[in-house]
C-alpha positions in Angstrom: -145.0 85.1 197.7 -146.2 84.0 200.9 -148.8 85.6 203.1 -146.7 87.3 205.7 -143.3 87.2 203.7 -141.5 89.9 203.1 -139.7 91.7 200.0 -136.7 94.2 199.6 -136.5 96.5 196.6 -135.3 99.7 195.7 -137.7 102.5 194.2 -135.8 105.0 192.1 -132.1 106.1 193.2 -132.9 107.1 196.9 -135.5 104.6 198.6 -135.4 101.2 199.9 -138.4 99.5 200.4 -138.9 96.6 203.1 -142.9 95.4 202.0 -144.6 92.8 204.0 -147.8 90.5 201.7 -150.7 91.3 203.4 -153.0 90.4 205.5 -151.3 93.0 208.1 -150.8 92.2 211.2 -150.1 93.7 214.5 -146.9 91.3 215.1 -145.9 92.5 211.8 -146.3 96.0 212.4 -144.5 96.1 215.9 -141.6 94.7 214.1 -141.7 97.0 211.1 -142.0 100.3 214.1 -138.9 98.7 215.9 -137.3 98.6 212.7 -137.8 102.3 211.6 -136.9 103.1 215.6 -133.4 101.3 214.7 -133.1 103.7 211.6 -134.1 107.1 212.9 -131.5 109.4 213.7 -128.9 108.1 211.2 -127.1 110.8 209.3 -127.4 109.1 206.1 -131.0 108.6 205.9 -133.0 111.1 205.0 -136.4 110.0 206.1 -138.3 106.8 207.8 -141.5 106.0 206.8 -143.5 102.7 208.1 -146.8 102.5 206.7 -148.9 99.6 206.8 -147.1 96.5 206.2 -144.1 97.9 204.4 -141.0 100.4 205.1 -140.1 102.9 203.4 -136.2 104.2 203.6 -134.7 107.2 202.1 -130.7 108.1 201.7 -128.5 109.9 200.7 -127.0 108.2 197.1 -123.8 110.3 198.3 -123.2 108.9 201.7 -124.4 105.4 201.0 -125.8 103.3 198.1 -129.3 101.3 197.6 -127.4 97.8 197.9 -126.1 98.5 201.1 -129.4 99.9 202.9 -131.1 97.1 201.8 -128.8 94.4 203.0 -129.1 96.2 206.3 -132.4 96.0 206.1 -133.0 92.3 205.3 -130.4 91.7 208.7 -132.3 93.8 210.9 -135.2 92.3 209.9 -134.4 88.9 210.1 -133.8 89.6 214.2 -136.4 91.8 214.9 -139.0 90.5 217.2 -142.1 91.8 218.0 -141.2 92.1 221.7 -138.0 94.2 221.3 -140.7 96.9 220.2 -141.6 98.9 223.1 -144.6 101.7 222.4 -144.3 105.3 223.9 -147.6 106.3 225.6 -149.3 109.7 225.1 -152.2 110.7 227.2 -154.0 113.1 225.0 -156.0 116.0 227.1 -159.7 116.6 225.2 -162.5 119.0 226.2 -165.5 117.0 225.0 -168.8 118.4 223.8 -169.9 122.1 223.5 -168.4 124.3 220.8 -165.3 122.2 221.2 -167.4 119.1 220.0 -170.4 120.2 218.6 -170.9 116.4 217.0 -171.3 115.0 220.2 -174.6 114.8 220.8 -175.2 113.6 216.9 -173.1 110.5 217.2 -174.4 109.7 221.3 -178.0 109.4 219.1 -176.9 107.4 216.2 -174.9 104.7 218.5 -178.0 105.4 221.5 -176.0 106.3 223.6 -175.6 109.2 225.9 -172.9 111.7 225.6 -171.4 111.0 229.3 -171.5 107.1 227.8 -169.4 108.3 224.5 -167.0 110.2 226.2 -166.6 107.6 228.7 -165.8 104.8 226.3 -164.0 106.7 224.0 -161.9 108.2 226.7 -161.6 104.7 228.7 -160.0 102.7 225.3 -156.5 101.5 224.2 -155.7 103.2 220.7 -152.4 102.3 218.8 -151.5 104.7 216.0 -151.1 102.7 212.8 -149.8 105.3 210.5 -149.7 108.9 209.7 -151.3 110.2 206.8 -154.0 112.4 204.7 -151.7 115.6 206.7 -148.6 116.3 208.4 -149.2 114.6 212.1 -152.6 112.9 211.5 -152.8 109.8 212.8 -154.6 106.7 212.2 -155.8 105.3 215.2 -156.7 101.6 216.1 -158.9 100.7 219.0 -161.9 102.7 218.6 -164.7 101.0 220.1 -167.1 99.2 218.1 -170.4 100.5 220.0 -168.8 104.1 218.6 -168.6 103.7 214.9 -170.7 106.4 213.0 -170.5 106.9 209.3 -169.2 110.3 208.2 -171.1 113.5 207.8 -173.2 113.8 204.9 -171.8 116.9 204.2 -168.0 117.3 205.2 -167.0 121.1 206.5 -165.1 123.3 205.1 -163.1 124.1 208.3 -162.2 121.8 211.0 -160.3 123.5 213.8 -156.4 122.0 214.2 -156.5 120.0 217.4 -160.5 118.5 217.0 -160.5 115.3 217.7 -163.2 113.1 215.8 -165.0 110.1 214.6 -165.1 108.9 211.4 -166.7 105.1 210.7 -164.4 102.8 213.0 -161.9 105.0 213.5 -161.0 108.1 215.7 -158.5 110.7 215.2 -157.2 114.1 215.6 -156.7 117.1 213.3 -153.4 118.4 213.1 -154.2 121.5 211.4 -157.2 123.3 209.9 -158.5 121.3 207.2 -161.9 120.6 205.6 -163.1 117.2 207.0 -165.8 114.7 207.3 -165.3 113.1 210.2 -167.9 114.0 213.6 -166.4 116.0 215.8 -166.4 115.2 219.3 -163.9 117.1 221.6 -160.9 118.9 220.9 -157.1 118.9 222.4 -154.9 121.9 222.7 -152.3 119.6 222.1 -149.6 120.9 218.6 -150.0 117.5 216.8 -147.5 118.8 213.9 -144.7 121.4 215.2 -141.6 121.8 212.5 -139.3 122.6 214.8 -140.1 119.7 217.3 -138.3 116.8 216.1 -139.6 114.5 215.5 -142.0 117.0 214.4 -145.2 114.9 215.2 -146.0 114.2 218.7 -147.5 110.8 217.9 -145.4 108.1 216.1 -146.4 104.8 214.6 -146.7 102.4 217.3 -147.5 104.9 220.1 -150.2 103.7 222.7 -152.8 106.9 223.2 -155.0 107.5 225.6 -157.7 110.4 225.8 -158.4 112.3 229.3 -161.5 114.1 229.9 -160.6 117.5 230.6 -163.8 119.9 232.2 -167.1 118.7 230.2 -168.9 121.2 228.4 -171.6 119.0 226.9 -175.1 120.2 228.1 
């Protein structure tokens, strides 16, 4: 296979599969989120799950079979484009520093920076969320900048507060839920990042454009 070409299989009796050869790309990506935008919704389908270069689908074997999903599939793929994919944007509200982000201060020394600096550039960047993953509603975030990157605690905590929004390495995200973690924390959001009976359940999707806005600092 070709870098970049693409593969339709079926895993087990109830998932189609639309997988992409690495390397991943954005282009690629915006075509695989307007493709699982197509499918959402659809009474047959049971679930729509784009990950990182590939797509997973999930039917119903009762109200439609694995040949036909995946011919559908392979057609909507070979028209998407990466410009028919249009990203949702979600402004995130965070209260920075203080007990809501009592990293802040540790990660403004590693990078040498201060904390009005931090929260200014990691409130002033573009992030696109790349997947969902480790819980229900965590996202993945691209975008972070580079002068932010901090390794990950040496000791993770047991509890980090549901709606603590971190950095871990290169990337920045937000807990969904209370969860041990090893990521710095940095601010939190009062935002529900999982709700079960929202649906979609998540409030960010693959291929949303988020933004963070500085709510009242509490940083000293």
């Amino acid at each position: 296979m070709k870098p970049g070409e693409a593969r339709f299989y079926l895993l087990g009796e109830r998932a189609a599969v639309l997988a992409v050869d690495a390397p991943a790309e954005l282009a690629c990506q915006r075509r695989i989120w307007w493709l699982a935008n197509q499918l959402r919704g659809r009474t047959e389908l049971t679930d729509v799950v784009p990950g990182m270069n590939n797509l997973t689908v999930v039917f119903d074997p009762l109200a439609s079979d694995g040949t036909t999903v995946l011919a559908e599939l392979e057609q909507l793929w070979s028209g998407a484009d990466e410009a028919s994919f249009t990203p949702r944007e979600v402004l995130i509200p965070v209260r920075y520093g203080g007990a809501d982000g009592p990293d802040l201060d540790d990660v403004a020394r590693h990078t040498g920076l201060s904390p009005d600096e931090v929260i200014a550039r990691h409130s002033g960047a573009d992030y696109i969320v790349f997947f969902l993953g480790f819980q229900p509603g965590f996202a993945y975030l691209g975008g972070l900048p580079e002068a932010l990157a901090t390794p990950r605690r040496a000791e993770p905590r047991l509890a980090v507060p549901a709606g603590s929004v971190a950095i871990g390495g290169s990337q920045t995200g937000i807990y969904p839920a209370a969860a041990p973690g090893g990521w710095h924390l940095i601010g939190r959001t009062a935002l529900a990042l999982f709700d079960p009976r929202r649906d979609p359940p998540t409030l960010l999707l693959p291929g949303d454009r988020v933004r963070f806005a500085p709510e009242e600092a509490h940083h000293a």
